[in-house]
PAGU-871705 format. One line per field, with one value per residue (C-alpha): x, y negated, z. Coordinates in Angstrom, 2 decimals, padded with zeros to 5 digits. Example, Ala and Ser with C-alpha at 12.3 -4.5 7.8 and 13.67 -1.06 7.14 Angstrom:
BEGIN
X = (012.30 | 013.67)
Y = (004.50 | 001.06)
Z = (007.80 | 007.14)
***
This chain:
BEGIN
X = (002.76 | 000.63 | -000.37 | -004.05 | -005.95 | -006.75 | -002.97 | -002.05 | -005.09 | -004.12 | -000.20 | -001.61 | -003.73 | -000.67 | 001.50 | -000.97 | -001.66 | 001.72 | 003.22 | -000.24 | -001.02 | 001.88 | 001.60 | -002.51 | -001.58 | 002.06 | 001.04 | -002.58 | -000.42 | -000.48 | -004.16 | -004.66 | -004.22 | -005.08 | -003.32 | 000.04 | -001.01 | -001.45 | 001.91 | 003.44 | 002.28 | 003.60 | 006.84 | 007.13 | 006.40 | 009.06 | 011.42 | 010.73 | 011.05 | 014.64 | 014.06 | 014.62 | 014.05 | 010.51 | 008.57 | 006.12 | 003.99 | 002.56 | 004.31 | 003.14 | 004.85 | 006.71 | 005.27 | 004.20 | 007.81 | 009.53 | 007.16 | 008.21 | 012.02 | 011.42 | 010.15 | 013.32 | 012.31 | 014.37 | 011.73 | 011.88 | 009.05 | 007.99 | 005.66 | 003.53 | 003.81 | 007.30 | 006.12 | 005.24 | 008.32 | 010.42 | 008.36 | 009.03 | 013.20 | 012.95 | 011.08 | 013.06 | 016.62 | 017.38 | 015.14 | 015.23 | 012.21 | 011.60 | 009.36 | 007.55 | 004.25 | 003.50 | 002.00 | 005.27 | 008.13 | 011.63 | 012.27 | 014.14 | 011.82 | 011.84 | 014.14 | 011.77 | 010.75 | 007.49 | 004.97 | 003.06 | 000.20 | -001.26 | -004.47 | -002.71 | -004.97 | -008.23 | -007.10 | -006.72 | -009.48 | -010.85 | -010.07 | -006.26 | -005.95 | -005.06 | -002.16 | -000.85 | -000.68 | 000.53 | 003.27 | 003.45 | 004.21 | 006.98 | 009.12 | 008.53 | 010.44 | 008.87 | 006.89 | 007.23 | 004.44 | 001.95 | 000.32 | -003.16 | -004.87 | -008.56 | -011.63 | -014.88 | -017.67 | -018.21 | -018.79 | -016.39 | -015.80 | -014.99 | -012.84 | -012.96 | -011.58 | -009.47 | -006.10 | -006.63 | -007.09 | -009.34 | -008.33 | -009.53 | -009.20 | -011.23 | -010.88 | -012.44 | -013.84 | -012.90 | -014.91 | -012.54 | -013.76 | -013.05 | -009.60 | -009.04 | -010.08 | -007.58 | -004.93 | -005.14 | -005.17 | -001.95 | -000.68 | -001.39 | -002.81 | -004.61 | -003.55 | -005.44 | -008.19 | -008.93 | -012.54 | -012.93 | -015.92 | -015.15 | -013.68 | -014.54 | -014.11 | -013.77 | -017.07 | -016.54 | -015.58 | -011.69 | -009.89 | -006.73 | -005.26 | -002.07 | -001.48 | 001.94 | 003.42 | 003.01 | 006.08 | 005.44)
Y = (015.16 | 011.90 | 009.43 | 009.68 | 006.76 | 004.57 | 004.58 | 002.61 | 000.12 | 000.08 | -001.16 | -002.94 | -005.11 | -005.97 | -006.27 | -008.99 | -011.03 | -010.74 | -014.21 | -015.55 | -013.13 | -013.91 | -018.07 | -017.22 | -014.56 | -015.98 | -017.37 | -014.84 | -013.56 | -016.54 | -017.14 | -013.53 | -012.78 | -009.46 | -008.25 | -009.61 | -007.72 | -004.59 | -004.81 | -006.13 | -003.32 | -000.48 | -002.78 | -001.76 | 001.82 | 002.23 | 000.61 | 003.15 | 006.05 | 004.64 | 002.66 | 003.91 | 002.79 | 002.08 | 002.23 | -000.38 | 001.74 | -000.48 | -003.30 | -005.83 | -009.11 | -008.62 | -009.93 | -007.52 | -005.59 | -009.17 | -010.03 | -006.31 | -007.40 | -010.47 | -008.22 | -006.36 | -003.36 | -001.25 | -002.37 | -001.50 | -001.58 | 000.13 | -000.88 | 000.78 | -002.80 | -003.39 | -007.35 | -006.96 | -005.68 | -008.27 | -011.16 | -009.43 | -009.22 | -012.91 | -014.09 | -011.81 | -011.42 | -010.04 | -006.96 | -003.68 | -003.12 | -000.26 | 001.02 | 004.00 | 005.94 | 006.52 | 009.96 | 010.88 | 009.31 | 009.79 | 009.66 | 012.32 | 014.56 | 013.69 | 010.43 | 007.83 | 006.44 | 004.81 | 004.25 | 001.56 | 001.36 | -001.97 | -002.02 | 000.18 | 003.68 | 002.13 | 002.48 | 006.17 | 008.19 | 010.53 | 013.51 | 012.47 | 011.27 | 014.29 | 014.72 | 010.71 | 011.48 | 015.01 | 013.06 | 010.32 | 013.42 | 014.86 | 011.43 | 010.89 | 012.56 | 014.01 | 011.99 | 009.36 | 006.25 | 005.75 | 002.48 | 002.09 | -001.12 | -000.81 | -002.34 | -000.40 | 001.36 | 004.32 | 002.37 | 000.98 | -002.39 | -003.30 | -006.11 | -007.94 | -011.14 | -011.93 | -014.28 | -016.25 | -013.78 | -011.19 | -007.40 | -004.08 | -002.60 | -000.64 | -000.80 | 001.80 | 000.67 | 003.99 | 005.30 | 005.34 | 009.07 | 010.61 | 008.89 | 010.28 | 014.38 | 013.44 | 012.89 | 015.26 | 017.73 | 016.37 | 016.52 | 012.64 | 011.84 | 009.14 | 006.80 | 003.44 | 002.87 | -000.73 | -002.84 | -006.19 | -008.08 | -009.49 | -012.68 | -015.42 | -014.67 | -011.03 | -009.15 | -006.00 | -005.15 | -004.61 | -001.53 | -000.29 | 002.96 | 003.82 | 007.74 | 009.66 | 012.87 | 015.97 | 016.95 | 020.52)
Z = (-019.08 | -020.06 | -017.56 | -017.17 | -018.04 | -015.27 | -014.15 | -017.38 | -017.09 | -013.60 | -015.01 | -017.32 | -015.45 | -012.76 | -015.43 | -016.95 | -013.47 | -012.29 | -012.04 | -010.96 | -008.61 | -006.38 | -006.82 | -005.36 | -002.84 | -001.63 | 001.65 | 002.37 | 005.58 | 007.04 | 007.09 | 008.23 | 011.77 | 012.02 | 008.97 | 010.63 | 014.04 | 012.26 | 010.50 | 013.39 | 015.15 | 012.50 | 012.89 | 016.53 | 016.08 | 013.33 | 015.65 | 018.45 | 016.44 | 016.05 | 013.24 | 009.44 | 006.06 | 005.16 | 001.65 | 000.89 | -002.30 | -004.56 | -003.35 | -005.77 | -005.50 | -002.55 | 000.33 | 002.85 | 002.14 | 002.98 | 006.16 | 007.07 | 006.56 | 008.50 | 011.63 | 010.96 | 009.14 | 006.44 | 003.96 | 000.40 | -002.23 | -005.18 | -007.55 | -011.07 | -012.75 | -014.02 | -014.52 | -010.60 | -009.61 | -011.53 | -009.65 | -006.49 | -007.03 | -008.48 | -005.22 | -002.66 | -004.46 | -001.32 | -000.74 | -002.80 | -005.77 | -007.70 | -010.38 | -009.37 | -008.89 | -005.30 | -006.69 | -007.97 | -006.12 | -007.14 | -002.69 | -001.34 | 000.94 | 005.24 | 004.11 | 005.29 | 009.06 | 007.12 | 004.48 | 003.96 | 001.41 | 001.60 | -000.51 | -003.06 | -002.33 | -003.86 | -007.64 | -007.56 | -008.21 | -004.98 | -006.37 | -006.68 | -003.58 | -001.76 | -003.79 | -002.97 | 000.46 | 000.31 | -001.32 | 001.75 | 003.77 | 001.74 | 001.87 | 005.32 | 008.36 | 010.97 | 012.99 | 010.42 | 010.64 | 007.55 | 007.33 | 005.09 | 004.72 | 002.23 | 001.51 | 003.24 | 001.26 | -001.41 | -004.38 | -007.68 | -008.47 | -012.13 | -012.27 | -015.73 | -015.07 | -011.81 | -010.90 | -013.74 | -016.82 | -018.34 | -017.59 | -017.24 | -013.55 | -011.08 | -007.26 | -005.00 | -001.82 | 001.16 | 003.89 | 006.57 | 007.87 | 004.43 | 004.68 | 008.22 | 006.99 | 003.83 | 006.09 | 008.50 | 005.46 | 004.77 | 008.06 | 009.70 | 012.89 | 013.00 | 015.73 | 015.18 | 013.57 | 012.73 | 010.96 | 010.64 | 009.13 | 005.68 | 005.30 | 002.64 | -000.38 | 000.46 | -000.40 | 002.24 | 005.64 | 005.56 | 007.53 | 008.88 | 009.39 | 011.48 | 011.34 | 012.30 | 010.46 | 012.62 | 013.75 | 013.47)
***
């Protein structure tokens, strides 16, 4: 079956902005208190649950899956963009990386204690997105912890130049209610629900989403 469209300019793009996107993104954590809460947060859940090995989808560069290591999570990640992926085992030799499609992952079903997709949702189209997390739910267990971070609003923004070079790549801002009813379709609970006010340079409020997998 061929890849539709906008997941090759999607690859492409990363695969273009690689090297610079990590060197302007390496230390963003840092300066971002309530992105570390939120993560530290998922942290603690996945470590009540019993702990468990953890996917970071589209995992870019590296760094959320390695600040999820340092809080002592199983954290792997897995990546579209081949040239991300080989930034992210150059800069954490230490952590697993993969190559993968978060709408197609090659995970064995209820394997996983947690998902995380950090800003990685808003390049698939709405009418596929039903399908990404219907696939969330089949890797994680039972009562398994899904993590969402997104930009707020209904609109697309056409990136043409961005980290340094000229590409080709759409982002989709997400209304956090039509998030919640595509989750529950899938099976989620929401748990925490989390806006903040943009932040220079950012353009949009920013949100979080905690949800757990049903355990029925």
């Amino acid at each position: 079956m061929s890849e539709p469209a906008d997941v090759i300019a999607t690859r492409t793009a990363y695969d273009k902005v690689a090297v610079d996107y990590e060197l302007l993104l390496r230390d963003e954590l840092a300066e971002k208190p309530v992105d570390r809460a939120m993560l530290g947060i998922f942290a603690e859940q996945i470590a009540a649950a019993g702990g468990g090995p953890v996917a970071d989808l589209g995992c870019g560069p590296g760094r959320v899956t390695a600040h999820l290591a340092g809080l002592g999570v199983d954290a792997f990640g897995v990546d579209l963009s081949p040239g991300m992926v080989e930034v992210a085992r150059a800069q954490h030799p230490e952590l697993r990386f993969d190559v993968g499609s978060m709408a197609a992952l090659e995970i064995q079903d209820a394997s996983l204690a947690g998902v995380v997709a950090w800003y990685s949702i808003i390049h698939t189209p709405p009418e596929r997105q039903a399908g990404v997390f219907a696939e969330f739910a089949r890797v994680l267990r039972p009562g398994g912890w899904l993590l969402l971070a997104f930009q707020v609003g209904d609109d697309v923004v056409h990136l043409q130049h961005a980290y340094g070079h000229d590409i080709d790549l759409h982002t989709r801002r997400q209304s956090p209610d039509r998030i919640r009813s595509l989750l529950e379709d899938a099976g989620f609970a929401e748990f925490v629900r989390l806006v903040r006010e943009p932040v220079a340079p950012e353009k949009s409020a920013q949100a979080y989403v905690l949800a757990s997998l049903s355990h029925t």
